[in-house]
N, C-alpha and C positions, 0 to 999 in steps of 0.2 A: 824363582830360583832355578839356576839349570844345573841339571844333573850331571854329572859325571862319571866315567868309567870306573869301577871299582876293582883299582891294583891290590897287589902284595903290601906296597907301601901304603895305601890312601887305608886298607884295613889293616894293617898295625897302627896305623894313626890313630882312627876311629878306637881301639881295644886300649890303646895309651890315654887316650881322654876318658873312657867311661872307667879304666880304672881308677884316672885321676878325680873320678868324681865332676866332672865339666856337665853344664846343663845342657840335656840334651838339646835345645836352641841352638845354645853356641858351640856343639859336635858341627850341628847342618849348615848353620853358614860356614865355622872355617873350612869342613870338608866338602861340601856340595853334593853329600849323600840324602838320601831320601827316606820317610819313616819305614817302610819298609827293608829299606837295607840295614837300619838303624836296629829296629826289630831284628832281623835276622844275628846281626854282632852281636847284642845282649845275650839270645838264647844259645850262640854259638860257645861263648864267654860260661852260661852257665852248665850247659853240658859238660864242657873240661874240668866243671869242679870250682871256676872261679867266679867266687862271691860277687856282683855286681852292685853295686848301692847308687841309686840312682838319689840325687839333690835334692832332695823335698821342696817342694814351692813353700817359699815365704808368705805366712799371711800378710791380706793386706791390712795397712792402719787405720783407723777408723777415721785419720784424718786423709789420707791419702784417696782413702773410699769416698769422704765427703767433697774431696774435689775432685774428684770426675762424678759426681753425680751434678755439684755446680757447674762443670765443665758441659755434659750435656743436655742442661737446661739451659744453658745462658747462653753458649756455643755453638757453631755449627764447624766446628773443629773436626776432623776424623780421627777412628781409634788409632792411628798410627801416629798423628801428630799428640796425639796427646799421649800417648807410650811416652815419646821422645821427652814430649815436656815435665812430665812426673817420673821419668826413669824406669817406669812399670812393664813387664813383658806386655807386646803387642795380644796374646792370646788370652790373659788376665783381664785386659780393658776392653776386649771383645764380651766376654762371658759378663764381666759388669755392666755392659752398654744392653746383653740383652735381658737380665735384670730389671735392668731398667727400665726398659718399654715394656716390658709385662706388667711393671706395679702402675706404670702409665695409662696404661689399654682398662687396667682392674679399673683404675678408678675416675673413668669415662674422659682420661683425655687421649686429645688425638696427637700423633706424632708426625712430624714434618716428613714432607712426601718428595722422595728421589723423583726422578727424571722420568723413568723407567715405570713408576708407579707404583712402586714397594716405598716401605718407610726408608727414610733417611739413613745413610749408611750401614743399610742391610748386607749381611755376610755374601761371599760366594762373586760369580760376575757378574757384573752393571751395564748392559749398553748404553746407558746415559752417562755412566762416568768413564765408558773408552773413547765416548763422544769428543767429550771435554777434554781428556790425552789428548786425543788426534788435533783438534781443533788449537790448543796448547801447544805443541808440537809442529803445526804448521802443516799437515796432513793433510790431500785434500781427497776430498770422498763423496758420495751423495749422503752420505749420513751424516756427513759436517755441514750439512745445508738445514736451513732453518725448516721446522716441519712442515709450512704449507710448499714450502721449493719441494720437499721430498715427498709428500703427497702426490704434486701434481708431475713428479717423475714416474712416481709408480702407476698414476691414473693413465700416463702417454704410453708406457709400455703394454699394459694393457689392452690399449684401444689400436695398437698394433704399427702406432707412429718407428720408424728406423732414431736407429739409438745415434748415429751422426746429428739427426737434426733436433732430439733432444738434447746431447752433448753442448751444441752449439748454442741451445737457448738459455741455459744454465751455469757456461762457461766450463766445464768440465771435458776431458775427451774419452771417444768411442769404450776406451778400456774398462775406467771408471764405470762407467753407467752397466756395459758386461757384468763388471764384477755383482753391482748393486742388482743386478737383472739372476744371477746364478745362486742370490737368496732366499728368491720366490720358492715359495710352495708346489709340489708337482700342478696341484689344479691350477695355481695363478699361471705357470709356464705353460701348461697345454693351455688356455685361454688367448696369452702373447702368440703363440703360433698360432694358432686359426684368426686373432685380429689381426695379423703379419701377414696373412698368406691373400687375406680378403683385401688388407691393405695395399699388397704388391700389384695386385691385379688390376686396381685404381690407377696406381702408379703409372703404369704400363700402360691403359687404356692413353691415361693424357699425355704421355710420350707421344705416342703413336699419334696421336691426333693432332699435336704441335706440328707435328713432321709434315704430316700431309695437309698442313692447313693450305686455303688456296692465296697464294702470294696475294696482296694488295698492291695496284697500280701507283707509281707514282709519278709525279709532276716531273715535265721536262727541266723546268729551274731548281729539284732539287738536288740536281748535280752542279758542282762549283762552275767549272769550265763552260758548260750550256748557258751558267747563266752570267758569266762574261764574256761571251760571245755574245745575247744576247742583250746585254747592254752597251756594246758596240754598236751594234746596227739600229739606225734613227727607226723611230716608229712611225714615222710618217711615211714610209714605204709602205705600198700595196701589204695587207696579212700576209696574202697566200705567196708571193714576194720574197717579204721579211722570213718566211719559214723557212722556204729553201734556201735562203743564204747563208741562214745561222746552221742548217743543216751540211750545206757544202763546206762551211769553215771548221763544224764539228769535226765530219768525217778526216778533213785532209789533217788535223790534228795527231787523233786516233791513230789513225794511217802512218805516222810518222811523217809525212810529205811535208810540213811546217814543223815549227816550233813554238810553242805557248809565250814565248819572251815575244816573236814578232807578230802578235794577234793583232795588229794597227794592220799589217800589209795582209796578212791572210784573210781579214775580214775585207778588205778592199778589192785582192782581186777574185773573191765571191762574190762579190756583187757585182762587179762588173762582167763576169762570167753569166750569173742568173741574168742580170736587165739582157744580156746581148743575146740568151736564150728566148727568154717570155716574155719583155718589157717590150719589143717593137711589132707594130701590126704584120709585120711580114715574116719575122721567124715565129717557130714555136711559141705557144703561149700555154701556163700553166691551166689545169683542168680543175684546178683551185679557185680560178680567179670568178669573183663574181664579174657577172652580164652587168656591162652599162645599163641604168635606167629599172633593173630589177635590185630587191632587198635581199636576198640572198640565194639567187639563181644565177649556179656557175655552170661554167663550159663539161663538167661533166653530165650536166641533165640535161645536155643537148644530145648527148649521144646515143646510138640506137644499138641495142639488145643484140647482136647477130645471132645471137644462140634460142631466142624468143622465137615463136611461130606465129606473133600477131602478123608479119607484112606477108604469111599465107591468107592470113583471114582477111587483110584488106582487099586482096585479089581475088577473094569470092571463092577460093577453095576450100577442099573439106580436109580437115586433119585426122590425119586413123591413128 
């Protein structure tokens, strides 16, 4: 029930009903004043000398008694739906319901067990039954998750996991899980910071080590263009041959100097550029190319070291 301001008007209201004898109930709903302000207008009322006669509650009937006693055995109705349905003040069917579970409890039975783990519509607030509002109502929350999801929410805060990637595993966002995080107990939140702070530090280390990982080589065909140039050119060309050409067609690509639409003429005159370099015994020849008559002895293992000081030792000199 929400309170409201209390006027000139809203208390001569209040003094108009309790003269007229209204139960004090239905003062606070039509007025939306509170027992305490209620209290105060009575004693105010009797200090000026004016008699106050407040309603007397109606006893109940002994058949109306007998069905809400049927109503809360046989039932799992609440005191407010059952007011409704016998027409009884809601505070009357309270005071009866707790009757009733005392002559229940005296003689060894047990009564059905709320959410929360109190008996069944126990007075006062219920987190199991704001559960069910919320959840009723379309709410979403970590306390509308089913208890091992909300378990194993509070077990990841804990252990110091960021509330984004439990958000994410749960379907909930960053706020939510905050919220559900600003419930914890001082000991559980100093526990979430120090697994937060140890967990950051993890974090951080495999950032950093991602970053500087050492790249991995790859394959010349697993670029597109390499490797239709490379299926351009027959392989029955010399290796060392075939490389420079697919390499001179690359380049002039790259370079801008062709265009990818004429790779027929650009691989053509690569090749004929490479054979009229290293293909004839009189010009240049690649230091790739394997030695006739050897298995894999090429023109660069002919060549000699200039930078070496073996052709001092061959000449019988001494090296200082």
């Amino acid at each position: 029930m929400a309170y409201v301001a209390m006027t000139m008007a809203r208390a001569a209201e209040v003094c108009a009903r309790l003269l007229n004898r209204d139960s004090l109930a239905e003062i606070k709903r039509r007025t939306g004043v509170g027992n305490s302000t209620m209290k105060q207008a009575i004693e105010t009322l009797r200090l000026h000398g004016v008699n106050v006669e407040l309603r007397a509650r109606t006893p109940l009937t002994e058949a109306r008694s007998a069905e809400m006693t049927r109503l809360f055995s046989e039932t799992n109705l609440s005191n407010r739906n059952i007011a409704a349905r016998l027409g009884a003040p809601l505070e009357r069917v309270r005071e009866v319901r707790l009757r009733y579970n005392e002559a229940v409890v005296l003689a060894g039975g047990e009564l059905a067990a709320c959410g929360c783990g109190q008996y069944l519509h126990h007075p006062r607030l219920c987190w199991a039954r704001t559960h069910e509002n919320m959840k009723a109502h379309g709410v979403r929350s970590v306390l509308t998750l089913p208890n091992d999801q909300q378990a194993d929410v509070r077990d990841r805060l804990l252990k110091g996991e960021t509330m984004r990637s439990i958000g994410e595993r749960v379907g909930l966002p960053r706020s939510l899980i905050y919220s559900f995080l600003a419930s914890f107990a001082a000991e559980e939140r100093t526990v979430r910071t120090d697994a937060f702070k140890v967990g950051a530090g993890r974090r951080r280390a495999v950032a950093i080590t991602r970053q500087t990982a050492r790249p991995q080589a790859t394959r010349p065909e697993a670029d597109p263009l390499y490797a239709r140039i490379a299926a351009a050119v027959p392989r029955s060309i010399d290796p060392a041959i075939r490389d420079d050409i697919i390499g001179d067609a690359y380049i002039a690509i790259l370079d801008g100097r062709a265009k990818v639409g004429q790779l027929t003429e650009v691989v053509k005159r690569a090749r004929s550029k490479v054979f009229a370099a290293f293909a004839n015994s009189f010009g240049p020849r690649s230091l790739d190319q394997v030695v006739a008559g050897t298995d894999d002895f090429t023109l660069m293992d002919t060549l000699r070291d200039e930078s070496s000081s073996s052709w001092l030792e061959e000449m019988g000199a001494t090296v200082w």
